[in-house]
mmCIF file of the N, C-alpha and C atoms, coordinates in Angstrom:
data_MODEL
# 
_entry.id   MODEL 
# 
loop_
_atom_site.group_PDB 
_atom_site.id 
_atom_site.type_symbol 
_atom_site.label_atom_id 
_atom_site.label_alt_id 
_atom_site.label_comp_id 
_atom_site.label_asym_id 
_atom_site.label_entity_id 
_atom_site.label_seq_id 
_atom_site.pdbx_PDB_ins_code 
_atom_site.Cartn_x 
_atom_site.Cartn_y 
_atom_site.Cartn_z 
_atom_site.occupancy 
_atom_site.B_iso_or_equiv 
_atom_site.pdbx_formal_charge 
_atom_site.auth_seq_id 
_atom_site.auth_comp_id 
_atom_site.auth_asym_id 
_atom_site.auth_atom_id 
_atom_site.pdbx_PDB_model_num 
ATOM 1   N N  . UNK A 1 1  ? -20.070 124.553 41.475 1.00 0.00 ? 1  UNK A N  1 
ATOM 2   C CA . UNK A 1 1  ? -19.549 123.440 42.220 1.00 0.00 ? 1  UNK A CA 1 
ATOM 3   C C  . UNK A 1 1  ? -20.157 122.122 41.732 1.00 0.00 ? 1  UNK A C  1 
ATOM 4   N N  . UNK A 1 2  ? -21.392 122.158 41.498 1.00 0.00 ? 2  UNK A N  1 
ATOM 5   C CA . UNK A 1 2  ? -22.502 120.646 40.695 1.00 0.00 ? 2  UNK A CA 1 
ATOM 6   C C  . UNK A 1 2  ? -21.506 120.150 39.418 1.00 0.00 ? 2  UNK A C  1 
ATOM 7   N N  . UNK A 1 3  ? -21.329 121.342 38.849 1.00 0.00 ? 3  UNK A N  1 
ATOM 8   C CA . UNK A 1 3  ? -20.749 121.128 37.451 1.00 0.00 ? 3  UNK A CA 1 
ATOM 9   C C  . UNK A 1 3  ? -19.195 120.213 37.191 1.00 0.00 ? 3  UNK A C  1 
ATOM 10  N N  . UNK A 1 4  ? -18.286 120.590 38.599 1.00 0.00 ? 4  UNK A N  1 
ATOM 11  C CA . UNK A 1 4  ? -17.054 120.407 38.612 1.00 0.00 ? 4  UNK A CA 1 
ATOM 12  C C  . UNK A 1 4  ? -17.259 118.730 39.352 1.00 0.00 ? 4  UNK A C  1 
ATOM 13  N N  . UNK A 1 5  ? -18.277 118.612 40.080 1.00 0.00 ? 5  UNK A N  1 
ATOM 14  C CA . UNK A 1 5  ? -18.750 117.137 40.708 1.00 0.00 ? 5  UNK A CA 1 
ATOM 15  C C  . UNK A 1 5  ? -19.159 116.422 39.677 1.00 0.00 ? 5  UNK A C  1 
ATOM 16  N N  . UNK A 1 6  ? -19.866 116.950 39.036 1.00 0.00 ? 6  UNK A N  1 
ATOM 17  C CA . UNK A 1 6  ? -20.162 116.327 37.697 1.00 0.00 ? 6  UNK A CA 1 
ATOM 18  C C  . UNK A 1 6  ? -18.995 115.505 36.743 1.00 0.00 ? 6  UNK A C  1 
ATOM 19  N N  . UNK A 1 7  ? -18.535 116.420 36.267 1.00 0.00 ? 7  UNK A N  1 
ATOM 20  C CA . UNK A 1 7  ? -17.252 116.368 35.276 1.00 0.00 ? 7  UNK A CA 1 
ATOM 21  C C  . UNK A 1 7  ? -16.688 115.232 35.750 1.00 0.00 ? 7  UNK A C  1 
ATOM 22  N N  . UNK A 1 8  ? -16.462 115.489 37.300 1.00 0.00 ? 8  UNK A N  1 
ATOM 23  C CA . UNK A 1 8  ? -15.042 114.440 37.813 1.00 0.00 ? 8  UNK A CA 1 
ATOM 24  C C  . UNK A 1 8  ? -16.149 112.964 38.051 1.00 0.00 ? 8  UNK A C  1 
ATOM 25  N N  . UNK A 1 9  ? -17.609 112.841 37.905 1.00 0.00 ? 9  UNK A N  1 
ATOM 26  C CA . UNK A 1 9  ? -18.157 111.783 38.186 1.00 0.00 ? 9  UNK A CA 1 
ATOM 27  C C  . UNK A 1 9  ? -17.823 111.121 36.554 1.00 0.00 ? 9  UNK A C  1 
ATOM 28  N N  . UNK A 1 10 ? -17.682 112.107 35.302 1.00 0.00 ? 10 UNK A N  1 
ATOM 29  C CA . UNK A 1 10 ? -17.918 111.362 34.271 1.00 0.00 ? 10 UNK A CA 1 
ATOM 30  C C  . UNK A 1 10 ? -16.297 111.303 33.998 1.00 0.00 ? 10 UNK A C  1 
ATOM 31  N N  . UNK A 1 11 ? -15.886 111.465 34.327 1.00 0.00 ? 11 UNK A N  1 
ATOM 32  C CA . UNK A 1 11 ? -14.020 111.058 34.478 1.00 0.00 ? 11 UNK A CA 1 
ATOM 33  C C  . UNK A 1 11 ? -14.151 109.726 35.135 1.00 0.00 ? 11 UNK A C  1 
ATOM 34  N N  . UNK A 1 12 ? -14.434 109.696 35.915 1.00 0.00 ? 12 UNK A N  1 
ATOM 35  C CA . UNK A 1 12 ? -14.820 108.512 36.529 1.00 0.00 ? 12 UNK A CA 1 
ATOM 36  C C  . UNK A 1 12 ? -15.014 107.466 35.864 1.00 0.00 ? 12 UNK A C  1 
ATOM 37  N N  . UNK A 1 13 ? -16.195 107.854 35.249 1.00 0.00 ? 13 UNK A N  1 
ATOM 38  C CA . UNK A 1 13 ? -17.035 107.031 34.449 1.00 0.00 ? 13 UNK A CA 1 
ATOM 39  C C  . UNK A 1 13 ? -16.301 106.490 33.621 1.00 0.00 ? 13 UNK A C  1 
ATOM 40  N N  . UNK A 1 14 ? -15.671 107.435 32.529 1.00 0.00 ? 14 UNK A N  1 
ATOM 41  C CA . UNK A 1 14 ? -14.569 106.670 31.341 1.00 0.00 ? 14 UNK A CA 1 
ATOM 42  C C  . UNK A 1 14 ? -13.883 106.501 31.863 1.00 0.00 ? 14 UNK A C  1 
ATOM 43  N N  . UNK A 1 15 ? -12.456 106.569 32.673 1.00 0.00 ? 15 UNK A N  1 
ATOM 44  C CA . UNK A 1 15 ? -11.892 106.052 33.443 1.00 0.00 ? 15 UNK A CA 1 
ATOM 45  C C  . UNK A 1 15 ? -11.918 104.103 33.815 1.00 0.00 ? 15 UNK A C  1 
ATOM 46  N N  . UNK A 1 16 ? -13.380 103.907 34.237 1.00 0.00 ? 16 UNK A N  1 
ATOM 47  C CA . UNK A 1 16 ? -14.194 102.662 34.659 1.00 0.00 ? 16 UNK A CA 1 
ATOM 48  C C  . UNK A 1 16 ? -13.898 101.975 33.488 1.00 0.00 ? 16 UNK A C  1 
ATOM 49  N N  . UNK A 1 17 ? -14.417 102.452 32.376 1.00 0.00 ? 17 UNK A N  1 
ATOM 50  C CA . UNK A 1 17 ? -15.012 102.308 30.917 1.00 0.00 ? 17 UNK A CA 1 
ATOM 51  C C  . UNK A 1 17 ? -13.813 101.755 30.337 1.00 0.00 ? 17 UNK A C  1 
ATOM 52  N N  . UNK A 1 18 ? -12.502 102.305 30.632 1.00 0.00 ? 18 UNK A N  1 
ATOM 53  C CA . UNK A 1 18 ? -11.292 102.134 29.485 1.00 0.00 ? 18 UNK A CA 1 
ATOM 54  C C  . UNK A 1 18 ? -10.412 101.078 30.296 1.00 0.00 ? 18 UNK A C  1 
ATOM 55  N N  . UNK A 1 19 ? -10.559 100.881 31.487 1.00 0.00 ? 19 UNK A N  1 
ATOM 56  C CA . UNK A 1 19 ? -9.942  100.263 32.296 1.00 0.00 ? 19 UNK A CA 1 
ATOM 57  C C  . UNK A 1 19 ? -10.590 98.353  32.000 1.00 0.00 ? 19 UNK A C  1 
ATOM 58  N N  . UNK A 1 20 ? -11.602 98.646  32.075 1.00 0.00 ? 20 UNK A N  1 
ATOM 59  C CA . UNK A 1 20 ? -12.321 97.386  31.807 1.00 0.00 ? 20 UNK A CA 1 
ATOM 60  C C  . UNK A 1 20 ? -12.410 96.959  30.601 1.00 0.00 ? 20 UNK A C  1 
ATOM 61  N N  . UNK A 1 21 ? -12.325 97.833  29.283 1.00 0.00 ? 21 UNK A N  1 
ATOM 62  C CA . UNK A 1 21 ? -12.404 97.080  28.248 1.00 0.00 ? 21 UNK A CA 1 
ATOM 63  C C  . UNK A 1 21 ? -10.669 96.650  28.394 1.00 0.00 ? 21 UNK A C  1 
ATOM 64  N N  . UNK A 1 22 ? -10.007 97.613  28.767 1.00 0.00 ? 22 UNK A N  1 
ATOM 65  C CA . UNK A 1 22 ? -8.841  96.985  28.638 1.00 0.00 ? 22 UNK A CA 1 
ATOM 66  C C  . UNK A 1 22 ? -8.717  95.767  28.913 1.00 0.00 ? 22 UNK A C  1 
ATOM 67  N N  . UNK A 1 23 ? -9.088  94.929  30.771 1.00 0.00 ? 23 UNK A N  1 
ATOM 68  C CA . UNK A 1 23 ? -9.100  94.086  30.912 1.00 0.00 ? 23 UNK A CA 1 
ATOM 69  C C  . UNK A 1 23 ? -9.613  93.079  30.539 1.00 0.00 ? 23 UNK A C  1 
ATOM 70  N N  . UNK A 1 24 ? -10.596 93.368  29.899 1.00 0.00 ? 24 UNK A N  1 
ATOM 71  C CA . UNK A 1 24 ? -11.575 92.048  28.645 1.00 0.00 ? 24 UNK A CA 1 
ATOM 72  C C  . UNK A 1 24 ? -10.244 92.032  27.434 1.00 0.00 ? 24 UNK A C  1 
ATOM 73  N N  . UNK A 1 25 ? -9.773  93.292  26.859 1.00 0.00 ? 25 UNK A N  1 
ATOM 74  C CA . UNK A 1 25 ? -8.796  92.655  25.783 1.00 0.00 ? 25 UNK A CA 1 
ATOM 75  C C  . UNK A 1 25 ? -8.053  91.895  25.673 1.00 0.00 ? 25 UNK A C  1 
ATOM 76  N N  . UNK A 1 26 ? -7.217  92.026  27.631 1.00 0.00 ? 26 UNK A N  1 
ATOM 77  C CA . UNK A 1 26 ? -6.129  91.423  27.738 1.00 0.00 ? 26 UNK A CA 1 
ATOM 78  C C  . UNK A 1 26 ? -6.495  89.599  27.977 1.00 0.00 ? 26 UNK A C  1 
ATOM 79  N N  . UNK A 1 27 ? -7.106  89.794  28.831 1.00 0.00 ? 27 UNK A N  1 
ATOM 80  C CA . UNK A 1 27 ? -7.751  88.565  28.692 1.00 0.00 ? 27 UNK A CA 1 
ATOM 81  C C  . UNK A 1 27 ? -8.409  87.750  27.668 1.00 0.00 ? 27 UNK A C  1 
ATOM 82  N N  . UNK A 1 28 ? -9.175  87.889  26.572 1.00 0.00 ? 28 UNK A N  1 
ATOM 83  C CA . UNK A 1 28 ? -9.400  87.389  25.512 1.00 0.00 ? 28 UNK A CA 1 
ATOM 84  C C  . UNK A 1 28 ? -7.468  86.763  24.668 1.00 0.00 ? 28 UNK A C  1 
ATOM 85  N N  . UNK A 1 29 ? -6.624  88.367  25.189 1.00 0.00 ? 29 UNK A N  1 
ATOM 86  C CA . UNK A 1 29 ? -5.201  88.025  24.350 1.00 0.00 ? 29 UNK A CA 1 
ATOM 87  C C  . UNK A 1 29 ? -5.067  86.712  24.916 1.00 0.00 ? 29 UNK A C  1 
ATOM 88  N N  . UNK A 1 30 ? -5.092  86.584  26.312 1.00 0.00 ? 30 UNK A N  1 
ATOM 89  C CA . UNK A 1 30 ? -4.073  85.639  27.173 1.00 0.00 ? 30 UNK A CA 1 
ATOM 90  C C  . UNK A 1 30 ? -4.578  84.167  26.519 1.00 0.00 ? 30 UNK A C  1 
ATOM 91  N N  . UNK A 1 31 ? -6.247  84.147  26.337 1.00 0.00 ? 31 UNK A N  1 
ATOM 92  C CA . UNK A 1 31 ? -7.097  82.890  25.657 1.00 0.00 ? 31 UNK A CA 1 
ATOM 93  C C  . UNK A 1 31 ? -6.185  82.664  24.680 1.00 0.00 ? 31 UNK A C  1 
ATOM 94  N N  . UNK A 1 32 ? -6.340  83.783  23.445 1.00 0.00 ? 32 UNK A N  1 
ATOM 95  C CA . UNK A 1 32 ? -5.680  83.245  22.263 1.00 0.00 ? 32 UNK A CA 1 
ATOM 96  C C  . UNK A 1 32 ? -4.358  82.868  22.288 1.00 0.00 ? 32 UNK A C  1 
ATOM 97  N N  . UNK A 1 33 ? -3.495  83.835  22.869 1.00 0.00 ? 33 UNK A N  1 
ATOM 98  C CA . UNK A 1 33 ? -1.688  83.326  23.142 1.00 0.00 ? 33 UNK A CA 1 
ATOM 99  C C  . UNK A 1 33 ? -1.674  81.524  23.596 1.00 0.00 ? 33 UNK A C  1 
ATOM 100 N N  . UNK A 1 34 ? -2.561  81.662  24.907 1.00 0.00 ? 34 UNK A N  1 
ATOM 101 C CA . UNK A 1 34 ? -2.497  79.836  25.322 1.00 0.00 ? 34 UNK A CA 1 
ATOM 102 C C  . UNK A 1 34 ? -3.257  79.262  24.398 1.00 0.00 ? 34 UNK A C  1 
ATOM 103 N N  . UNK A 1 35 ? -3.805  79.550  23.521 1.00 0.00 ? 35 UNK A N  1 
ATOM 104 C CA . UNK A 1 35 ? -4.532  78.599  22.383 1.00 0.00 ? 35 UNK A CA 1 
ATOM 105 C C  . UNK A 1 35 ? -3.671  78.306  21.206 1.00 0.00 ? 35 UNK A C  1 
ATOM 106 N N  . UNK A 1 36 ? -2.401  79.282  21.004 1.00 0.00 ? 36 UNK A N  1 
ATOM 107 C CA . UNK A 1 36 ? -1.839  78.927  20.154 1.00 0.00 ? 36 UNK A CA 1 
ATOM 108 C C  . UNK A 1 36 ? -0.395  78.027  20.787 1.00 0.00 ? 36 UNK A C  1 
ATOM 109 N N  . UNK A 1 37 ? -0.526  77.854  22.037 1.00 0.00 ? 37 UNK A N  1 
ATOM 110 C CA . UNK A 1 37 ? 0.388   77.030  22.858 1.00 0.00 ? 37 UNK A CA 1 
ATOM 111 C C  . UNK A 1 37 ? 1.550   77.394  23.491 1.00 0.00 ? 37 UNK A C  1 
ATOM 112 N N  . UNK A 1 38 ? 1.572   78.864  23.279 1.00 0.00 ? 38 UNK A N  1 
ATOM 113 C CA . UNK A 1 38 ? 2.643   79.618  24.227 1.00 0.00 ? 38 UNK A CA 1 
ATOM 114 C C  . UNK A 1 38 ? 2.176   79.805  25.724 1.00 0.00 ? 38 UNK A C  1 
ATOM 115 N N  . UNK A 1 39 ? 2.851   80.353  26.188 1.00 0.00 ? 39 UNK A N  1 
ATOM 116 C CA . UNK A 1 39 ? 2.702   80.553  27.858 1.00 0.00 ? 39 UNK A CA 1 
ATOM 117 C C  . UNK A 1 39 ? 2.047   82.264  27.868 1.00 0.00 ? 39 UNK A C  1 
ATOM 118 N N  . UNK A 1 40 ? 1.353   83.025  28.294 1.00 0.00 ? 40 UNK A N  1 
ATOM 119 C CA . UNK A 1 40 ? 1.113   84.103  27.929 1.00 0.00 ? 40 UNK A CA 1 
ATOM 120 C C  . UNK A 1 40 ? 2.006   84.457  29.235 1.00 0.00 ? 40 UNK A C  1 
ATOM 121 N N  . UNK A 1 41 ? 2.590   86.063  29.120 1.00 0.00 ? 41 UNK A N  1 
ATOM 122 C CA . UNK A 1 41 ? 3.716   86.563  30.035 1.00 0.00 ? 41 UNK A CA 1 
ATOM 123 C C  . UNK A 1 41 ? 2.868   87.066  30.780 1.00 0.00 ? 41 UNK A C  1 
ATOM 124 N N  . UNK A 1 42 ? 3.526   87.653  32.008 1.00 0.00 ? 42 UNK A N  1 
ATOM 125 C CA . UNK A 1 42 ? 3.406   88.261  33.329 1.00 0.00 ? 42 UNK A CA 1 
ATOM 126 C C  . UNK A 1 42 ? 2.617   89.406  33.078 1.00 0.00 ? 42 UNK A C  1 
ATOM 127 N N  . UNK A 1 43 ? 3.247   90.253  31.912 1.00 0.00 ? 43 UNK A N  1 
ATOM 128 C CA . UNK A 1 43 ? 2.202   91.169  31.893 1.00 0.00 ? 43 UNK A CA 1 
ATOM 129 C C  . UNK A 1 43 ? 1.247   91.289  31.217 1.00 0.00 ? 43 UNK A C  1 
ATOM 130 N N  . UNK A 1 44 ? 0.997   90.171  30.625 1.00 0.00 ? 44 UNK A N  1 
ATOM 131 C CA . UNK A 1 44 ? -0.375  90.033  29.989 1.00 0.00 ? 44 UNK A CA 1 
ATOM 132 C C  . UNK A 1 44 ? -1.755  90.054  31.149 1.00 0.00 ? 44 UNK A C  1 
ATOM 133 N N  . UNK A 1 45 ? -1.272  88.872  32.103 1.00 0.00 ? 45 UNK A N  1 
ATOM 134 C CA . UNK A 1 45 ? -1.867  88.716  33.322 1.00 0.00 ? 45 UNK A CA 1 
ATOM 135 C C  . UNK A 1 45 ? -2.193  89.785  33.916 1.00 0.00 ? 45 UNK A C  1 
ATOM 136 N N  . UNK A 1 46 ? -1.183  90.829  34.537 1.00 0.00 ? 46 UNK A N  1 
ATOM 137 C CA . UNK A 1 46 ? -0.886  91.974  35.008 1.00 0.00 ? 46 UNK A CA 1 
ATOM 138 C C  . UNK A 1 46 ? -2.275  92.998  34.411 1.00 0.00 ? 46 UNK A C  1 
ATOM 139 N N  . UNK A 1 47 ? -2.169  92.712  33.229 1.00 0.00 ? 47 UNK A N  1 
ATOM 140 C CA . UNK A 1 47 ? -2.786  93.939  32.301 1.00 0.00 ? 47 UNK A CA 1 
ATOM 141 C C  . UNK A 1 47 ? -4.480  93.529  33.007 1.00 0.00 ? 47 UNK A C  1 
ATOM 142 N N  . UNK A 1 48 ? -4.747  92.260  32.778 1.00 0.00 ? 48 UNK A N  1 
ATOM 143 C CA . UNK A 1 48 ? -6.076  91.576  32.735 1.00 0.00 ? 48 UNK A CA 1 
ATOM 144 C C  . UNK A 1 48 ? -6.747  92.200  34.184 1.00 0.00 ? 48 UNK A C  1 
ATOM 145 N N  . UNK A 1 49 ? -5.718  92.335  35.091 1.00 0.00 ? 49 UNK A N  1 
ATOM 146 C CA . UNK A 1 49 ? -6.296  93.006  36.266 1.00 0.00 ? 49 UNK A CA 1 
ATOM 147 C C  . UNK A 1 49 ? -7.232  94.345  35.935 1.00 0.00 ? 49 UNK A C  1 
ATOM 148 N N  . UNK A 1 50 ? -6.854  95.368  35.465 1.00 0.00 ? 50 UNK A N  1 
ATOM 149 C CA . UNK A 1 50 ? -7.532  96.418  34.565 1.00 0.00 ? 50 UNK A CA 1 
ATOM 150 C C  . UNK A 1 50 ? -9.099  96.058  34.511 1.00 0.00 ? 50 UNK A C  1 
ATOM 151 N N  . UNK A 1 51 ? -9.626  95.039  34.338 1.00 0.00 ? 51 UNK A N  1 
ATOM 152 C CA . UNK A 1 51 ? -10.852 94.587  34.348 1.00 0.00 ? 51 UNK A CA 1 
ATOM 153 C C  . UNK A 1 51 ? -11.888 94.459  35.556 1.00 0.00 ? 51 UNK A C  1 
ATOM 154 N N  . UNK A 1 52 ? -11.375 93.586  36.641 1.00 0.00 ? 52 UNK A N  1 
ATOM 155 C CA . UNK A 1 52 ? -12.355 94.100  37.481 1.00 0.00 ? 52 UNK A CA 1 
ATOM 156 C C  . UNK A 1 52 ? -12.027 95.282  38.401 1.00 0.00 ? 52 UNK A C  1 
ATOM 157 N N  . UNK A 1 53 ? -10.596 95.921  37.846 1.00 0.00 ? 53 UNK A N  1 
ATOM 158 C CA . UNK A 1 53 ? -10.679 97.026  38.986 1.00 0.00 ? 53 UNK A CA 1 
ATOM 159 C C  . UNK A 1 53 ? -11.344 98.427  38.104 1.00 0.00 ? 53 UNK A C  1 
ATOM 160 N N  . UNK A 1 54 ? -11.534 98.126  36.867 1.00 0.00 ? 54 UNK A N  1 
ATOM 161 C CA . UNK A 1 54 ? -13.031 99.345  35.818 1.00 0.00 ? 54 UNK A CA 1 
ATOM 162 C C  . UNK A 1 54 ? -14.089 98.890  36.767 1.00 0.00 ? 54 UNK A C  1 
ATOM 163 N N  . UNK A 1 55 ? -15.039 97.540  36.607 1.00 0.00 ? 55 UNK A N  1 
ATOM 164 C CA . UNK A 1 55 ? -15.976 97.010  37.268 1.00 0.00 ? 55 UNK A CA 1 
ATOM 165 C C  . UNK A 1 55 ? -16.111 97.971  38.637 1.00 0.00 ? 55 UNK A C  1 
ATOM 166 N N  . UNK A 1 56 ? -15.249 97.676  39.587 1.00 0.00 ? 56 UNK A N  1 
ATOM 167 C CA . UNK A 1 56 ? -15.477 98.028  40.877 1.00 0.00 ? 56 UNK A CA 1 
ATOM 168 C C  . UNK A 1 56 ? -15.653 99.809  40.888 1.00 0.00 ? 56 UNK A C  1 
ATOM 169 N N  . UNK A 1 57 ? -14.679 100.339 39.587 1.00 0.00 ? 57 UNK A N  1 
ATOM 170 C CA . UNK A 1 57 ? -15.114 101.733 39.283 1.00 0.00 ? 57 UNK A CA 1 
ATOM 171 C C  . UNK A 1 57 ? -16.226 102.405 39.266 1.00 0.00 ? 57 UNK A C  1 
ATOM 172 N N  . UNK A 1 58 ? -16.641 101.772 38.006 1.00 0.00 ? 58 UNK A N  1 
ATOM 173 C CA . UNK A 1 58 ? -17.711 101.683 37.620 1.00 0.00 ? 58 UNK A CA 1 
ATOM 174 C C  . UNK A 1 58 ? -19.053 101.433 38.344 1.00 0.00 ? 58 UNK A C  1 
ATOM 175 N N  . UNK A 1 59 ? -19.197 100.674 39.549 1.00 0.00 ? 59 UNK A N  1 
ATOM 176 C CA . UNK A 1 59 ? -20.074 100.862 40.852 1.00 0.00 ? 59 UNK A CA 1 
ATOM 177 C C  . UNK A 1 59 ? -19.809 102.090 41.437 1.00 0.00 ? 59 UNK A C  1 
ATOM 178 N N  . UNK A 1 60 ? -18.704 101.844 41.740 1.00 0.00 ? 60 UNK A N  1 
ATOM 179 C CA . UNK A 1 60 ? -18.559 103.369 43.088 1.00 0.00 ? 60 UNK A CA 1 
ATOM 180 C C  . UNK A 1 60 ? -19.342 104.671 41.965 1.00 0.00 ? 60 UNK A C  1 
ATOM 181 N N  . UNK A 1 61 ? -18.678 104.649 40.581 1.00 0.00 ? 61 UNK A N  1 
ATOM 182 C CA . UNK A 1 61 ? -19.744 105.564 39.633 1.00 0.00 ? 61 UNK A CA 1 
ATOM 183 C C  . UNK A 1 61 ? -21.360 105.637 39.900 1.00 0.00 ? 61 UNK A C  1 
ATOM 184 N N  . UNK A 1 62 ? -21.653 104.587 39.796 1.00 0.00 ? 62 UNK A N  1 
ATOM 185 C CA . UNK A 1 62 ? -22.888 104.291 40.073 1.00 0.00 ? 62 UNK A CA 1 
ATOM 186 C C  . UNK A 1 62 ? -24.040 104.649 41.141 1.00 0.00 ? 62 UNK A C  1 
ATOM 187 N N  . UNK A 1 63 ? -23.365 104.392 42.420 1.00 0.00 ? 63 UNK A N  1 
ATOM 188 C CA . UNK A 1 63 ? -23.322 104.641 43.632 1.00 0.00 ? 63 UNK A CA 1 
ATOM 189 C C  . UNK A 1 63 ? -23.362 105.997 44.025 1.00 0.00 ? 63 UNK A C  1 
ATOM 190 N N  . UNK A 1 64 ? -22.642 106.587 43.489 1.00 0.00 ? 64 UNK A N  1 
ATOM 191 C CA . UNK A 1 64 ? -22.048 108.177 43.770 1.00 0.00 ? 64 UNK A CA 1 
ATOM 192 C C  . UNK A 1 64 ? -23.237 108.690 43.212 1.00 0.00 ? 64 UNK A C  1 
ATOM 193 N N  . UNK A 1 65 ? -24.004 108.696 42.020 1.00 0.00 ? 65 UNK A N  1 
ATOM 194 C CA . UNK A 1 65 ? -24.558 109.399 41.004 1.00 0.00 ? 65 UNK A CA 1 
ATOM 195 C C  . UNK A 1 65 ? -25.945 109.164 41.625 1.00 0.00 ? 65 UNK A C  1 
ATOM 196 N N  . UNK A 1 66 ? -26.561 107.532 42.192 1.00 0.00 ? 66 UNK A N  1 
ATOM 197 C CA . UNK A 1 66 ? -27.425 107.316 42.441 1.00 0.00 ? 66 UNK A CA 1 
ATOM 198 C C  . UNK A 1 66 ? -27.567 108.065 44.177 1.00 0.00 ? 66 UNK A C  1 
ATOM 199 N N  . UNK A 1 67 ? -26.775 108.778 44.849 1.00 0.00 ? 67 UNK A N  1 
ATOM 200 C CA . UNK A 1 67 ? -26.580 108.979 46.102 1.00 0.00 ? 67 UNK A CA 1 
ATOM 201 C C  . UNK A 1 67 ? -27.091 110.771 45.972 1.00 0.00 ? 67 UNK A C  1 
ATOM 202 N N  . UNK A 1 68 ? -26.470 111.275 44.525 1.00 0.00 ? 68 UNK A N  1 
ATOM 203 C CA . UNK A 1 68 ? -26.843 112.688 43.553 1.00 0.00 ? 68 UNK A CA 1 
ATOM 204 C C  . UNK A 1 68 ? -28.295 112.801 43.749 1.00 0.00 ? 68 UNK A C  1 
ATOM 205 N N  . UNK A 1 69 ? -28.730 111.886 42.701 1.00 0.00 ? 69 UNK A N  1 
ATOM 206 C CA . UNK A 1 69 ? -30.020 112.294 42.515 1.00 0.00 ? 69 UNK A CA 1 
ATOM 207 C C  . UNK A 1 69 ? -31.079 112.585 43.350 1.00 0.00 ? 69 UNK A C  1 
ATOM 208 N N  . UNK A 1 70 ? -30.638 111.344 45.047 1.00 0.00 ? 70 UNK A N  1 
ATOM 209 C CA . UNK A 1 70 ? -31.736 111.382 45.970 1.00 0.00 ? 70 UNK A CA 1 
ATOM 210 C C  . UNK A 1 70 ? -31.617 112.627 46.571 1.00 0.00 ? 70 UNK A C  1 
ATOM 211 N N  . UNK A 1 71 ? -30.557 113.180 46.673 1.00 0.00 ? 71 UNK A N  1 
ATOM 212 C CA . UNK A 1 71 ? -30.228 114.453 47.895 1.00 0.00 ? 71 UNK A CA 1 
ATOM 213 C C  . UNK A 1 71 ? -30.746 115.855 47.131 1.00 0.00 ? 71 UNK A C  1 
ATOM 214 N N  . UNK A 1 72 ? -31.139 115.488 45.377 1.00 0.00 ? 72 UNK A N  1 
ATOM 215 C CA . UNK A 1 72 ? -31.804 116.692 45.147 1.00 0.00 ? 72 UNK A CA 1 
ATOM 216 C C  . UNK A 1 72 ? -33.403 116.818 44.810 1.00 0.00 ? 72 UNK A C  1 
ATOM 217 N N  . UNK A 1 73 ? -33.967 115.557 45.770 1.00 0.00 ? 73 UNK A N  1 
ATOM 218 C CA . UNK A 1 73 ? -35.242 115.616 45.707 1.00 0.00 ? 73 UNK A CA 1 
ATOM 219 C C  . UNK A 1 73 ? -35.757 115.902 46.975 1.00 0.00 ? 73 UNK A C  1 
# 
């Protein structure tokens, strides 16, 4: 049962991980698109969300794991 809690904490984890770089990519795109003087589209924006909702992942990861360790001491 540890093992299968495990697994799904590090699913989690990348999950957090891919979500957020995503949203740093999209966002860096949206910089460069308005730097070259276009309007960046809806779903560029859209995408950029991806970023702090890894972040907020990525705590509850955190959280969860640090909540692990105390209950097996």
């Amino acid at each position: 049962m540890a093992s299968q809690s495990s697994s799904r904490d590090t699913a989690l984890l990348r999950v957090a991980l891919v979500l957020f770089f995503v949203g740093v990519i999209a966002v860096i795109a949206a910089y460069v698109v308005f730097a070259l003087g276009h309007e960046p589209p809806l779903s560029l924006y859209l995408t950029a969300i991806a970023c702090p909702v890894g972040l907020v992942l990525a705590i509850v990861f955190a959280l969860r794991s640090g909540r692990r360790v105390r209950e097996g001491e």
